[in-house]
C-alpha positions in Angstrom: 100.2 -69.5 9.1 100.0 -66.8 7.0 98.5 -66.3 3.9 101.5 -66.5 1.3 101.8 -70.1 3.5 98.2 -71.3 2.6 98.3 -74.2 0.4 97.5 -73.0 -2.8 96.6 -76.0 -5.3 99.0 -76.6 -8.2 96.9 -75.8 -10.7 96.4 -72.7 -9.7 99.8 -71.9 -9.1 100.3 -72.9 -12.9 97.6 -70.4 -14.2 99.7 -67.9 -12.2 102.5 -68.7 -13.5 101.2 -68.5 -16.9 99.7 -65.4 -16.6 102.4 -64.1 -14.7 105.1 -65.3 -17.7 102.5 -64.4 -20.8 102.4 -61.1 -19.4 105.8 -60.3 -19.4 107.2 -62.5 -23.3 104.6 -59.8 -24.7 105.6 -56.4 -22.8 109.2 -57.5 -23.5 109.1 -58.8 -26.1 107.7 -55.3 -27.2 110.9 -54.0 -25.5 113.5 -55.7 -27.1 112.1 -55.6 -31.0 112.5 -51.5 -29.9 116.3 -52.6 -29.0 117.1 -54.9 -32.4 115.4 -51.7 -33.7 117.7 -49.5 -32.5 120.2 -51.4 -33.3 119.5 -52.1 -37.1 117.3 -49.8 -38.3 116.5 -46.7 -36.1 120.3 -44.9 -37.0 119.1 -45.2 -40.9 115.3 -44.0 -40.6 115.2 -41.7 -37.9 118.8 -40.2 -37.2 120.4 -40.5 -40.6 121.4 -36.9 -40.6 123.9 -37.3 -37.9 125.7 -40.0 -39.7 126.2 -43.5 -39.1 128.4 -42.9 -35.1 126.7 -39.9 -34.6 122.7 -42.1 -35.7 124.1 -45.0 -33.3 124.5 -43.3 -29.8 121.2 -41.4 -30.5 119.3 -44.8 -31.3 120.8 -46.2 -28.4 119.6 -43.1 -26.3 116.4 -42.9 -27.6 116.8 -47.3 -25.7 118.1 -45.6 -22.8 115.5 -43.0 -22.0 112.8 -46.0 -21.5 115.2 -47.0 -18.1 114.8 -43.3 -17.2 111.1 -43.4 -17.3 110.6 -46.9 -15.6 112.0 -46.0 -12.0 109.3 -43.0 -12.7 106.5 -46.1 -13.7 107.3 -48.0 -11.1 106.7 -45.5 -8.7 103.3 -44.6 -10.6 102.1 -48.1 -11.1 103.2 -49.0 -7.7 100.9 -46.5 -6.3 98.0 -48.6 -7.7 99.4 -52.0 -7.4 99.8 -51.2 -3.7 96.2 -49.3 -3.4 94.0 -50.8 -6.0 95.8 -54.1 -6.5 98.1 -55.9 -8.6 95.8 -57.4 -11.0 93.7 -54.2 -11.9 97.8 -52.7 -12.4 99.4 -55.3 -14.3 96.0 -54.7 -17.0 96.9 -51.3 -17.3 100.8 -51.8 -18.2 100.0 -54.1 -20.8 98.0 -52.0 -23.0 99.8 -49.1 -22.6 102.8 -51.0 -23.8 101.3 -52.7 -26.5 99.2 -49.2 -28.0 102.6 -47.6 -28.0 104.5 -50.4 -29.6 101.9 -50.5 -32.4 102.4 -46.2 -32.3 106.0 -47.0 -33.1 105.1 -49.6 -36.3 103.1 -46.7 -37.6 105.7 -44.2 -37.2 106.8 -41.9 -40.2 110.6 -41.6 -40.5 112.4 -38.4 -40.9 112.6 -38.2 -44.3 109.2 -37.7 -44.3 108.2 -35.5 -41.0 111.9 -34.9 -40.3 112.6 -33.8 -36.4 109.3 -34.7 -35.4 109.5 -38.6 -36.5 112.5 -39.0 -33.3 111.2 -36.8 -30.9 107.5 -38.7 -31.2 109.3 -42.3 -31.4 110.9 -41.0 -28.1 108.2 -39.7 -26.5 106.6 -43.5 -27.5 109.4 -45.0 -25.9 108.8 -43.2 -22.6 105.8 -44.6 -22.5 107.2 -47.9 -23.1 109.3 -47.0 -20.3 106.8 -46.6 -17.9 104.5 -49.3 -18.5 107.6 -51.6 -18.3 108.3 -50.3 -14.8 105.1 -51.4 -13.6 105.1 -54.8 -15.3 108.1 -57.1 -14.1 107.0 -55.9 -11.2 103.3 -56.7 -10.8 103.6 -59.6 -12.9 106.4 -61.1 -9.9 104.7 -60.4 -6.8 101.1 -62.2 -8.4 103.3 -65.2 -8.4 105.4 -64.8 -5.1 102.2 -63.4 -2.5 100.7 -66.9 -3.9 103.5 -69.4 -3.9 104.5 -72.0 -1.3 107.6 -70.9 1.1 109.4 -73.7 -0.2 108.8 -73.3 -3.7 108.5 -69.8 -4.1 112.1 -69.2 -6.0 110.5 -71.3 -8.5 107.6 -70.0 -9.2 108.7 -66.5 -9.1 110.6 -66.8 -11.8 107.9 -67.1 -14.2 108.1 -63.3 -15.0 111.8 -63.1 -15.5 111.3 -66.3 -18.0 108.9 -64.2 -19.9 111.6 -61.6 -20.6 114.1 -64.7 -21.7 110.9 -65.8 -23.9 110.1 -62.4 -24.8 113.9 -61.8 -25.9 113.6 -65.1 -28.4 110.6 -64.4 -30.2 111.7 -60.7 -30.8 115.2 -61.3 -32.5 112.9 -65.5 -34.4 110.6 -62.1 -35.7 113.6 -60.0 -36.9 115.6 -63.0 -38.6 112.4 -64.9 -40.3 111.5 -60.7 -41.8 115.1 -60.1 -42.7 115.1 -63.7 -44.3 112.4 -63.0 -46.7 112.8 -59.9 -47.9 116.1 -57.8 -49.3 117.9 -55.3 -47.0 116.0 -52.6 -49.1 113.1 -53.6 -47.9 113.9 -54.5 -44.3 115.1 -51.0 -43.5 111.5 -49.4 -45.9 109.1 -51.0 -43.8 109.9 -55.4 -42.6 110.9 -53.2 -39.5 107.5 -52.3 -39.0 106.4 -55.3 -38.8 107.1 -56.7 -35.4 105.6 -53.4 -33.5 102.6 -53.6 -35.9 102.0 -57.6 -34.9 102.3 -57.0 -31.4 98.9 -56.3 -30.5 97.6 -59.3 -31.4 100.1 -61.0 -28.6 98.5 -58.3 -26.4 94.9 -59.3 -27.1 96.6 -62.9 -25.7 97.8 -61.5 -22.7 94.9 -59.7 -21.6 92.5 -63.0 -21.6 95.3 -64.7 -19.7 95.4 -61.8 -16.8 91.9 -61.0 -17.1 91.1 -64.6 -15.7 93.4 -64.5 -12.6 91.9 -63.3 -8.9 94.0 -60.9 -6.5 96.4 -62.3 -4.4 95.1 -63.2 -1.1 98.1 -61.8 0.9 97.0 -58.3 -0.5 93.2 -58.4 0.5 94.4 -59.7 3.7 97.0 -56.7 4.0 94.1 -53.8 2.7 91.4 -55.7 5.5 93.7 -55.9 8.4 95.5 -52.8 7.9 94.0 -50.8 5.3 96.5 -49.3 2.8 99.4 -47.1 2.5 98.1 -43.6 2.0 101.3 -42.6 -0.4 103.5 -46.2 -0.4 106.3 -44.3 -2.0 106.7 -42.2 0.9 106.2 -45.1 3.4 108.1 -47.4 2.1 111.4 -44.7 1.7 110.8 -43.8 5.5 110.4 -47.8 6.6 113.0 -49.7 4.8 115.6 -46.8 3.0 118.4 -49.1 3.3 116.9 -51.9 2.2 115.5 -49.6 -1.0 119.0 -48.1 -1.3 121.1 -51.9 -1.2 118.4 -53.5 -3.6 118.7 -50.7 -5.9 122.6 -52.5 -6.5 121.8 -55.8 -6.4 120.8 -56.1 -10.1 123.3 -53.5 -11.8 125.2 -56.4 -13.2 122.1 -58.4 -14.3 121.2 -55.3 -16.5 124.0 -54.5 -17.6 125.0 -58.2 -19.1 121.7 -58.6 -20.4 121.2 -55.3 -22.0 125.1 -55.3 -23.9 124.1 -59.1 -25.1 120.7 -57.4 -26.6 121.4 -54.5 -27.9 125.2 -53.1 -27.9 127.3 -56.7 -29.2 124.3 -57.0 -31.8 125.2 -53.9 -33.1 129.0 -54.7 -32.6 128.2 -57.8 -34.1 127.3 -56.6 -37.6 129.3 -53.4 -37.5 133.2 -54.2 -35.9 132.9 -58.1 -36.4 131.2 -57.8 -40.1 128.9 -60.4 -39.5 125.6 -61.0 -41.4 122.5 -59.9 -39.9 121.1 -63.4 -39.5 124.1 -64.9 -38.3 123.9 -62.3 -35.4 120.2 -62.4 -35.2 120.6 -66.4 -34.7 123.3 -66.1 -32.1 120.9 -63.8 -30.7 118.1 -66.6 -30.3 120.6 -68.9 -29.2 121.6 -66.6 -25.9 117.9 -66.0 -25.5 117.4 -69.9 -24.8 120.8 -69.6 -22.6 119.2 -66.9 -21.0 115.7 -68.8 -20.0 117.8 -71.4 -18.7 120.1 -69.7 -16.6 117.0 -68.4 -14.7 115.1 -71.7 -14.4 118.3 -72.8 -13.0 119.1 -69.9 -10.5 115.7 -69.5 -9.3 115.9 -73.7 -8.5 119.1 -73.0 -6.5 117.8 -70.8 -4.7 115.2 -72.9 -2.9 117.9 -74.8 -1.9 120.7 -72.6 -0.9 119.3 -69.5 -0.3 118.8 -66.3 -2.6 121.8 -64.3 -1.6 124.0 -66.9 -2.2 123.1 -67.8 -5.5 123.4 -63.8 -6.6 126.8 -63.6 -4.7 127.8 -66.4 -7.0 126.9 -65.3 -10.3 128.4 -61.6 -9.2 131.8 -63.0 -8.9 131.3 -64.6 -11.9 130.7 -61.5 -13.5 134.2 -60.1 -12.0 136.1 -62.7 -13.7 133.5 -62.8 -17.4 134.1 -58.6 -17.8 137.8 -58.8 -18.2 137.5 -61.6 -20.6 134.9 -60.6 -22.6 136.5 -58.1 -24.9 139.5 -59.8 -25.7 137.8 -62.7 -26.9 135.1 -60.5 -29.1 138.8 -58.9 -30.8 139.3 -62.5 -32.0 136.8 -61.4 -34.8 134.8 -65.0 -35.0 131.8 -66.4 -35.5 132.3 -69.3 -32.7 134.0 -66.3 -30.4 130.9 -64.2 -30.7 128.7 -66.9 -30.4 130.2 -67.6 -26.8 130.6 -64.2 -26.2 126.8 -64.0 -26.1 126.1 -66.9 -24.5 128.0 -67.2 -21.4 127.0 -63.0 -20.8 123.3 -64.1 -20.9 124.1 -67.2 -18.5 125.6 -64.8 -16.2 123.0 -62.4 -16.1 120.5 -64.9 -16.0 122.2 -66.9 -13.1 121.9 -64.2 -11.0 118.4 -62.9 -12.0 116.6 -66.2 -11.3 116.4 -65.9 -7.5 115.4 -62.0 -7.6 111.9 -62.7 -8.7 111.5 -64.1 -5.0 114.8 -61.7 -3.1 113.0 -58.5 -3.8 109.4 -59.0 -2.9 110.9 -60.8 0.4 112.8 -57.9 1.2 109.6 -56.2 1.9 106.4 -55.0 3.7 103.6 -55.9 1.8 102.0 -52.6 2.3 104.5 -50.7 -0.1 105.9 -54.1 -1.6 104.8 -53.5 -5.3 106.4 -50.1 -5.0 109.6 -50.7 -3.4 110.3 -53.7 -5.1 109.2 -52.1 -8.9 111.4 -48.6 -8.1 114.8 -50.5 -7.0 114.5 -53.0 -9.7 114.4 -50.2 -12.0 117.1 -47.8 -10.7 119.0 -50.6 -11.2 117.8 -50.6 -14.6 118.7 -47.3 -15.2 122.6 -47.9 -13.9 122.9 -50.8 -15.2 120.7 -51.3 -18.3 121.0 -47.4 -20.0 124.3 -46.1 -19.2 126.5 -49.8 -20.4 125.4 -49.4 -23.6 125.2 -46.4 -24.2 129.1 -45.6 -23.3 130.6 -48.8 -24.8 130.9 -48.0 -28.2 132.8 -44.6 -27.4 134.8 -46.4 -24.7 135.8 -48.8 -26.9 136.9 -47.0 -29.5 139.0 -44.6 -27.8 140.4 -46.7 -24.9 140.0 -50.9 -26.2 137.6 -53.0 -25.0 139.8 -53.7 -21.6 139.1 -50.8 -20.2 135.2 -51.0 -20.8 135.8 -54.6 -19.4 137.0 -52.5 -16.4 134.0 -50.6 -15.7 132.0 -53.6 -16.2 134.1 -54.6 -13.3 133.6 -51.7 -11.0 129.2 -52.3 -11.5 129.7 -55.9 -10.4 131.5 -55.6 -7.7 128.6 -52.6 -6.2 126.2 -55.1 -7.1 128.5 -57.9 -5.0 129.2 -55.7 -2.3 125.1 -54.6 -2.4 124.3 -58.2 -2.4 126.3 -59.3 0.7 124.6 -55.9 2.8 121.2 -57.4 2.6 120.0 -60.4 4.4 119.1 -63.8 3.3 115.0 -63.8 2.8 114.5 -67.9 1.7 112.6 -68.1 4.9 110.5 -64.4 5.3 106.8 -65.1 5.4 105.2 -62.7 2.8 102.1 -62.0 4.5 103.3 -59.4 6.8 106.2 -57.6 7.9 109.7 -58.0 6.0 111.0 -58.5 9.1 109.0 -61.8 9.8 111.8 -64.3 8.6 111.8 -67.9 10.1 115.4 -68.4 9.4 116.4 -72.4 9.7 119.4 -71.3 11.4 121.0 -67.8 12.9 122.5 -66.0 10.1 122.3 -68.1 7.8 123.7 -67.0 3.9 
């Protein structure tokens, strides 16, 4: 019996879970008021001088370097999670994520410090980047090195649910701002606000994660076998194609996810003309879609395996792309309501049973850091480059043939998917290659 098998008593399983998920609503939901930022605001206050296209795809760049950074901070942070330990790690991420989100609250805009206001707010946003490449991360493997075999989809959710959670209170935050004070005011300084209020959810976190103990597969890993001297290094020379297949798995999870948060908001009030609280509402409503999809994948999963449940929402992906478009140009309300909706479901589908997929895939030696850097190339692939190319796509070639890219990213992540092996059964204290597989093969 190993020591991921050890019965661990439910209660506390549910303050991991709890710190595990509190963790991630507040470093998300940090990253995602930056997004509705970007998407409202930023083009007006800190790119106005490049007009409203030209303000748009730099605010959405300035989103997109933060996936740059976080392969980079899951590589860092992984060095520590997998030396010093996941708790000490996950501590770290969230106050460097929360002192830059207040950095960007307190930001002067260009009309006041000019070039300097959007070269600091990305240099902030690096940051952001980083930490967040450290967190998902961390956050996931406290719950998965502690939960039962037969449970452990489950309860490895708990981090992804935080980003749903994270992702409904940043647009509740937006729309009750925007609600109570005139667009004037929204775009002088009710944008502020969010970044500004942040650190008190911060404060929150850290009592939560401060209370938790190490997870006992790692002290058993560090006393039996001491630790990795450079993970990244081990870990690229033990598993690459594991490393290299993972990296896939989750382009279409980021990719939905991130065009539901951040490019149809902005499509949303701009193209379809809608109201910034009708979008903003929609937005809260595919948030709660969201958090459900991913209770309900990571559920499946325990029963029918990981792999499959991905494979699933991938080819549901395939068919979703090439409708998506065509329904947004039916220029509604209830269209872009469902438009939302059923792209978060997707995403979340899938993403449910990776909270548990990745950490099984391997050792627990370098696990923190090969899990962290292929969830985040991913999020680079699938998370930055989507929205960023969507509104120039779309405008010069219809929405079709975007619809057709997003078709070509889930079918890698499919065909990534399928190259990996089922892991429902993979004992985490030990080698990834220790899988108790109920049958030969099995999917």
């Amino acid at each position: 019996m190993t020591a991921s098998d050890s019965p661990v008593p439910p209660r506390t399983m549910r303050r991991i879970a709890l710190a595990s998920g509190t963790g991630t609503v507040i470093e998300y939901y940090d990253f995602f008021i930056f997004a509705t930022a970007a998407a409202l605001v930023f083009p007006k206050v800190f790119f106005p001088a490049l007009g409203s296209a030209g303000g748009t795809v730099a605010s959405f760049a300035t989103l997109g370097v933060a996936f740059v950074a976080r392969p980079l901070g899951s590589v860092l942070f992984g060095h520590f999670g997998d030396r010093v330990g996941r708790k000490t790690t996950l501590v770290s991420t969230l106050l460097i994520m929360g002192l830059a989100t207040f950095a960007v609250g307190l930001m002067p805009t260009a009309d006041r410090i000019g070039a300097a206001a959007p070269i600091a707010v990305v240099v902030l946003r690096v940051l952001q980047g980083l930490a967040v490449g450290g967190e998902w991360t961390g956050a996931t493997l406290m719950a998965a090195e502690n939960a039962p075999r037969a449970r452990r989809g489950f309860w490895s959710m708990f981090g992804a649910l935080g980003g749903s959670i994270g992702l409904v209170l940043a647009n509740a935050t937006f729309l009750l701002i925007g609600a109570t004070m005139s667009e004037a005011d929204f775009v002088s300084y009710g944008w502020r606000i969010p970044f500004l209020t942040s650190f008190l959810l911060v404060l929150v976190g850290l009592f939560v994660r401060l209370r938790i103990e190490e997870t006992s597969v790692f002290k058993k890993e560090v006393d039996q076998r001491g630790q990795a001297a450079v993970p990244f290094v081990e870990a690229l020379r033990s598993q690459p194609r594991e490393i290299t297949f993972a990296s896939g798995v989750l382009l279409m999870v980021f990719a939905f996810y991130y065009l539901a948060v951040g490019y149809l908001i902005h499509f949303g009030t701009t193209e379809l003309q809608l109201s910034q609280t009708t979008v903003l509402s929609i937005g809260l409503l595919a948030g709660a879609v969201f958090g459900l999809a991913i209770v309900l994948g990571a559920a499946v999963s325990d029963r029918i395996g990981r792999r499959r449940v991905i494979v699933i929402g991938n080819a549901l992906a395939v068919v979703w792309a090439l409708v998506l478009f065509p329904l947004l140009d039916s220029a509604g309300t209830p269209a872009f309501a469902l438009a939302s909706c059923v792209t978060t479901f997707v995403s979340g589908f899938a993403y449910g049973p990776v909270g548990a997929f990745m950490p099984e895939l391997f050792h627990t030696r370098y696990r923190y850091t090969a899990t962290g850097f292929a969830y985040n190339v991913a999020g680079v692939l699938g998370g930055a480059v989507p929205p960023l190319i969507a509104a120039p796509i779309v405008a010069s070639y219809g929405g079709l043939a975007f619809g057709a890219f997003l078709v070509v990213l889930c079918l890698v992540s499919l065909g990534c998917t399928l190259a990996l092996r089922e892991t429902r059964h993979t004992a985490m204290g030990g080698a990834a290659t220790e899988a108790v597989a109920e049958e030969a093969g099995a999917v």
